[in-house]
C-alpha positions as CSV (number, residue, x, y, z in Angstrom):
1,X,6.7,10.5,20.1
2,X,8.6,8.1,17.6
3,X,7.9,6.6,14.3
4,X,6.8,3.4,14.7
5,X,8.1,1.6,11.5
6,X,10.0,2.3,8.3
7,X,6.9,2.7,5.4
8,X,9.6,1.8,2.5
9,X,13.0,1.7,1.7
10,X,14.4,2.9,-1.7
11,X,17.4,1.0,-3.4
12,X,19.0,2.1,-6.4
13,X,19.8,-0.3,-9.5
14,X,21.4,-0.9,-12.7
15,X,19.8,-3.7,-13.9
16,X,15.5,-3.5,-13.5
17,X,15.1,-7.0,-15.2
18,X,17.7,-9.0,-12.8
19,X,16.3,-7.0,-9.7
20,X,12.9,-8.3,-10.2
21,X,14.0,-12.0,-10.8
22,X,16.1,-11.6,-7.9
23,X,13.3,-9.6,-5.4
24,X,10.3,-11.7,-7.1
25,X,11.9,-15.3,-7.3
26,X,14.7,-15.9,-4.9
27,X,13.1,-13.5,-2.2
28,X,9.2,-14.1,-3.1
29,X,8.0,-10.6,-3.1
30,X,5.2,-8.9,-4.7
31,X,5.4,-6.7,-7.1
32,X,3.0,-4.0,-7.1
33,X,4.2,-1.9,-9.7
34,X,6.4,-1.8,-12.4
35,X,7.3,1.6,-14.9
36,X,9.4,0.2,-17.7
37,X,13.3,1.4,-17.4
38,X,12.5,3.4,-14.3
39,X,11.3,1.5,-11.5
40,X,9.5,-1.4,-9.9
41,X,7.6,-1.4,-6.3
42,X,7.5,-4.6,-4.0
43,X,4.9,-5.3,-1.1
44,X,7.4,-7.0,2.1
45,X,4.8,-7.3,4.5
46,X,3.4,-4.0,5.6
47,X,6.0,-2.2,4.1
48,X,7.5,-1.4,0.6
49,X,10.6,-1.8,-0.9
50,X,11.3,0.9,-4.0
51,X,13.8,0.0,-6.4
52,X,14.7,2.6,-9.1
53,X,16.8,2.7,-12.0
54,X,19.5,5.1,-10.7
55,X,20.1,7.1,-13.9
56,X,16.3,7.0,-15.2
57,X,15.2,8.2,-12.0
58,X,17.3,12.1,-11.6
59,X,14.9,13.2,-14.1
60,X,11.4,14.3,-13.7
61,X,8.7,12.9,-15.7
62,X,5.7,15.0,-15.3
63,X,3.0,12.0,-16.6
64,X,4.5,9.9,-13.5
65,X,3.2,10.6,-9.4
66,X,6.5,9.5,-8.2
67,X,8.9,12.0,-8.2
68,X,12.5,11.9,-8.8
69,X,14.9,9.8,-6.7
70,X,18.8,9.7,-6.2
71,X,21.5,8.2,-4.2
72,X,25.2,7.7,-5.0
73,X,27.6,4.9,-3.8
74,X,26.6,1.7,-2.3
75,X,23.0,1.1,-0.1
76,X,21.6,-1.4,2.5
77,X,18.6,-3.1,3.0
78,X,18.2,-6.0,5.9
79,X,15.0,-8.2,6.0
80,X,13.9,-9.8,8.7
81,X,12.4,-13.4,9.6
82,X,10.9,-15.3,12.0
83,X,13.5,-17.4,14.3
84,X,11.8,-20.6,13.1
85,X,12.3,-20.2,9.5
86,X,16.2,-19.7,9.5
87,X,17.4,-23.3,8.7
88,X,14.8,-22.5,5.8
89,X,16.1,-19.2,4.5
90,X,19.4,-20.8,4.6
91,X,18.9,-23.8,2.8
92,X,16.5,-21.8,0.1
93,X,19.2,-19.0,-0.6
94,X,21.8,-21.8,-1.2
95,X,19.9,-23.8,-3.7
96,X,19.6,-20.3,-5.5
97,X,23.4,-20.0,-5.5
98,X,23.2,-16.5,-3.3
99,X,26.1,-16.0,-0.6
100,X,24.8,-15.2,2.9
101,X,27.1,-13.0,5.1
């Protein structure tokens, strides 16, 4: 028996406000929810991607269901894509002045 996909992947930030431009705009995800100074949540197809405010988020808040979250040094998150929609990807990510590896 294996899991059969990743349900969401948590990524730690400094800066909430840029990280939703970036995930929202450049990327086009949805955000599902968003706690002020803490954290926002994004739908990427049938998964979730979790990005806290790394400080904001050591400390438990008793009035919130998500408990606390922590991670120290860099992280990693890869998206995928269909073949087809490469060129596209490439071209869009230029126009918004993000490198790709």
């Amino acid at each position: 028996m294996k899991p059969t996909q990743i349900l969401e992947t948590c990524l730690y930030v400094e800066d909430l406000r840029g990280s939703k431009e970036y995930y929202s705009k450049v990327l086009g995800l949805d955000l599902l929810v968003e706690e002020e100074g803490r954290h926002l949540f994004f739908r990427c197809g049938e998964t979730m991607l979790l990005l806290f405010l790394a400080d904001a988020t050591e400390k438990h808040d008793s009035e919130l269901d998500v408990p606390t979250h922590g991670s120290r040094g860099r992280g990693h998150c890869c998206f995928t894509m269909r073949e087809e929609e490469i060129d596209g990807w490439k071209k869009h990510l230029g126009e918004m002045g993000i490198d790709i590896e």
